[in-house]
C-alpha positions in Angstrom: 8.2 -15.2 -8.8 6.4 -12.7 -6.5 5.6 -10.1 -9.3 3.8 -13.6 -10.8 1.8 -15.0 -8.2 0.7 -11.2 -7.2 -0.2 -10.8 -11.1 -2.4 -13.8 -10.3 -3.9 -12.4 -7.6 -4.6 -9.2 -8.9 -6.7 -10.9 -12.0 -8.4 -12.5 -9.3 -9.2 -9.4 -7.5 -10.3 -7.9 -10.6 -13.0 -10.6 -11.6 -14.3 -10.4 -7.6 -14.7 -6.5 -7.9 -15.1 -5.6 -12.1 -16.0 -8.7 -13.3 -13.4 -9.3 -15.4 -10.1 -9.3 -15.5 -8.5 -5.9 -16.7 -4.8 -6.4 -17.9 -1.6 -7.1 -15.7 -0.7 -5.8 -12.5 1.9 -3.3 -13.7 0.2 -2.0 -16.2 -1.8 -0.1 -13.0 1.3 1.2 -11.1 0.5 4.8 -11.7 -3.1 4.2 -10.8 -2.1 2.1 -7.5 0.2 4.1 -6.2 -1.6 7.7 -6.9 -1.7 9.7 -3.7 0.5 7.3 -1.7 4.0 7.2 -0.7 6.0 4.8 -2.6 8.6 2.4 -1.4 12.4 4.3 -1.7 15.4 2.2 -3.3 18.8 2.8 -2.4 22.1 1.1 -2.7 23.8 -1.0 0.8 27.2 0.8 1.7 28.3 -2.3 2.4 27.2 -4.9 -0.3 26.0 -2.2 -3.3 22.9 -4.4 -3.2 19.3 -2.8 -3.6 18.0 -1.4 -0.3 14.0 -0.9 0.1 13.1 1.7 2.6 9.8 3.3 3.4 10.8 6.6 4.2 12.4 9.6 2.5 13.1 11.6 5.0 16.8 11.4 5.4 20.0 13.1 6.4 22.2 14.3 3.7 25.1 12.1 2.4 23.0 9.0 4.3 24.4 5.7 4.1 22.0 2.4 4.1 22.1 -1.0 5.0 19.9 -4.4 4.3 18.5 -5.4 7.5 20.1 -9.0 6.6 23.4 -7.1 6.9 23.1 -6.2 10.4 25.3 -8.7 12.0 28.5 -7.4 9.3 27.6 -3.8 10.4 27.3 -4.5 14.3 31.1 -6.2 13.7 31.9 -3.2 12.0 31.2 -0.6 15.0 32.4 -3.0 17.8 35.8 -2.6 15.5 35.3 1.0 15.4 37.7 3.9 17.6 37.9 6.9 17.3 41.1 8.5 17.1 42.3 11.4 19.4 41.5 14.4 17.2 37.7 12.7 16.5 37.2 13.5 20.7 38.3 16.6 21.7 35.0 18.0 21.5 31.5 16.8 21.2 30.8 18.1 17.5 33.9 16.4 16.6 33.0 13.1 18.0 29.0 13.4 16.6 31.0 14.3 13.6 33.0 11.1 13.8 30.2 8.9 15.0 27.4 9.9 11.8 30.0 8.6 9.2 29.7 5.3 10.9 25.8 5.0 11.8 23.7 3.9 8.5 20.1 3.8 7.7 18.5 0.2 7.7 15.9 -1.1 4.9 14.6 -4.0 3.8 13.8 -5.0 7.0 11.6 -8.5 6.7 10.8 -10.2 10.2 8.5 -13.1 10.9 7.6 -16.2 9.3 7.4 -14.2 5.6 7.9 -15.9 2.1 7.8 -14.0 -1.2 8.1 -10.4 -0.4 9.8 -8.3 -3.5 10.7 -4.4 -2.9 9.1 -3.8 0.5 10.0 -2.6 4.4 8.9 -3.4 7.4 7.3 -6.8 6.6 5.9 -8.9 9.3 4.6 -12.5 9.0 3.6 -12.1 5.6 3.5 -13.6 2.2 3.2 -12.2 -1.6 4.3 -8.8 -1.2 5.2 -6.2 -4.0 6.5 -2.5 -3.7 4.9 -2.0 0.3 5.6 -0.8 3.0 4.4 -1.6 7.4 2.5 -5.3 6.0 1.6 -7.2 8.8 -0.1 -10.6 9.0 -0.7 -10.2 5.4 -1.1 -11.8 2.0 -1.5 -11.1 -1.6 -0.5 -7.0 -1.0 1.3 -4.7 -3.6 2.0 -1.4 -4.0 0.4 -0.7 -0.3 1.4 0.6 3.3 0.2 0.2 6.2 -1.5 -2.8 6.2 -2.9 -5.1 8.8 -4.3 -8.9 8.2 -5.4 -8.1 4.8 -5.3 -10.3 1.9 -5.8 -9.2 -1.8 -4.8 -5.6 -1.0 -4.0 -3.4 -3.5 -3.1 0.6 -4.1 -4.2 0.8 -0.4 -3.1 3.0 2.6 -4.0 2.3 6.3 -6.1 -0.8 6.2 -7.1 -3.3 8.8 -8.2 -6.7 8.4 -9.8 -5.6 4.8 -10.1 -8.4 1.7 -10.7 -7.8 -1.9 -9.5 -3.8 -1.3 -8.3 -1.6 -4.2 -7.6 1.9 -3.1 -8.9 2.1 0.3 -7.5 5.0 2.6 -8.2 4.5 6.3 -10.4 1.1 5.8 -11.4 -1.6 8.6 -13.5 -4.8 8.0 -14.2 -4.0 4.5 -14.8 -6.8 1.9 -15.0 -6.6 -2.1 -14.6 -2.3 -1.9 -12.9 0.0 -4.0 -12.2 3.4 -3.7 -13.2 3.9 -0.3 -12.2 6.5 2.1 -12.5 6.0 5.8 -14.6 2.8 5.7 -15.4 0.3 8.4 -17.5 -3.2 8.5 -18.6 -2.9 4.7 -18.8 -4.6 1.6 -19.6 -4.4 -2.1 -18.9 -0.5 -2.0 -17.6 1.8 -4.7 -16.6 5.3 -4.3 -17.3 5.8 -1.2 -16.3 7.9 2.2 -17.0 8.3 5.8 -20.0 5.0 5.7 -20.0 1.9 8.2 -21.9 -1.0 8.4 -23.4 -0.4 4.7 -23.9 -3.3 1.6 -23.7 -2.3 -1.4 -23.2 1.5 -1.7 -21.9 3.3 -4.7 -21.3 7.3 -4.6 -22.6 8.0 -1.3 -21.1 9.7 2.3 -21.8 10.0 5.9 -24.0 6.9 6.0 -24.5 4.3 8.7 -26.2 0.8 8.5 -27.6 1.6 4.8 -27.5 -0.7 1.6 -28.6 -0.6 -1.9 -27.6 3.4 -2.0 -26.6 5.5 -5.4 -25.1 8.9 -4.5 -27.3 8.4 -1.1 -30.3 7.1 -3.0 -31.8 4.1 -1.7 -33.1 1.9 -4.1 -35.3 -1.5 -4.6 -32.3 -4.3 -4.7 -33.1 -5.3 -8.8 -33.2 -1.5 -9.9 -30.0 -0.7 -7.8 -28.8 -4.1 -8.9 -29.2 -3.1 -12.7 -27.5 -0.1 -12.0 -24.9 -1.1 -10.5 -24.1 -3.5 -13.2 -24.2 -0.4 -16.0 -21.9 1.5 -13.4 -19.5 -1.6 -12.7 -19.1 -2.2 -16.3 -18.2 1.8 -16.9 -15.7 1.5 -14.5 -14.0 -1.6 -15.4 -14.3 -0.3 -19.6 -12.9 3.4 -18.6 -9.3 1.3 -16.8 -8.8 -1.5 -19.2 -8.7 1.5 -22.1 -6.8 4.3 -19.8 -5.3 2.1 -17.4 -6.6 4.5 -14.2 -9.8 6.1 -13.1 -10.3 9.1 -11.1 -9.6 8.5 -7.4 -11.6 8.9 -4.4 -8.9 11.6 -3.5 -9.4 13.5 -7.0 -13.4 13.6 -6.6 -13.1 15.3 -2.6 -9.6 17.1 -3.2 -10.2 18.4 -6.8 -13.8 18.1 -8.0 -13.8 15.7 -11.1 -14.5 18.4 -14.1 -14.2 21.6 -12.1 
């Protein structure tokens, strides 16, 4: 049910930024998640049931927990002692004690409804494959997100709407591909630019609008092209399913 109302949303999304609708939601996962950190499933030492968990960086031989197991596990270590040969010296007794301690996932807190795959969800509803979602709705395959609402493939975003792949975003409505954006909207490709309308291509700009690769143009011309360049985009993923990334153009160089 959450896969399906965030299917609907992204169709949504996709008229808003492309459009048009492109396909279904999954169809897109390699795209979305390109260059971010994807959620980690594991199984619960204590129930075998899935465990979602946001980071990979664990101990060998870990052992996880649901967060809604908590109360089972806390009953388990107020049952647990060690026995005489597990405290004769401290590297016995830390040996004793990391058996017993377990990584915890899945963790959901708030008033949230509808969150599918995710950790470390606060007060938020229709949420797919993320990670850190605060105050949030309508957000998959995303981390670190604050107030945002029809976020997707996004990483660090603050009170964004209508986002697909932002990095480091704030205040940004109807943008994709953007890369350390603030108060913007109706911007494609671009990086380092706040308090710009309608951008496409362009850097290092402040308080500009109707810009191609840094070019400002009469609103109709820019309009026009903007509509040819929309409608390149939006052809180039419905037939490959991704596009070159933000991160591909500045890491990379598209065609070098």
């Amino acid at each position: 049910m959450t896969y399906d109302h965030l299917n609907k949303a992204w169709k949504i999304m996709s008229k808003v930024l492309l459009g048009e609708e492109i396909g279904e939601l999954e169809e897109y996962r390699g795209y979305l998640t390109k260059h971010l950190e994807q959620v980690l499933t594991k199984k619960s030492a204590i129930s075998g049931k899935e465990v979602t968990l946001f980071t990979h960086n664990f101990c060998k031989d870990a052992k996880f927990i649901c967060n809604d197991e908590i109360e089972e596990y806390n009953k388990r270590l107020r049952n647990l002692k060690l026995d005489i040969n597990e405290i004769k010296d401290i590297d016995s007794v830390l040996q004793a004690l990391s058996d017993e301690l377990y990584y915890c996932g899945s963790i959901i807190t708030g008033n949230c409804n509808e969150v599918n795959k995710s950790d470390g969800i606060s007060n938020s509803v229709y949420v797919h494959e993320s990670s850190e979602i605060y105050d949030s709705k309508y957000v998959a395959f995303s981390n670190s997100i604050r107030s945002g609402e029809f976020v997707f493939g996004t990483n660090w975003s603050g009170d964004d709407k209508f986002l697909l792949k932002g990095y480091e975003t704030s205040m940004v409505v109807r943008c994709m591909e953007t890369i350390r954006t603030a108060i913007c909207s109706d911007c494609y490709y671009v990086a380092s630019v706040d308090e710009c309308k309608d951008c496409m291509f362009s850097f290092n700009q402040i308080g500009k609008r109707n810009l191609i690769g840094n070019v400002e143009f009469p609103q109709n011309e820019y309009k026009e092209m903007k509509d040819k360049l929309i409608s390149d985009i939006r052809e180039s993923l419905k037939s490959k399913k991704t596009i070159p990334t933000m991160v591909d153009i500045i890491r990379d160089g598209y065609g070098r």
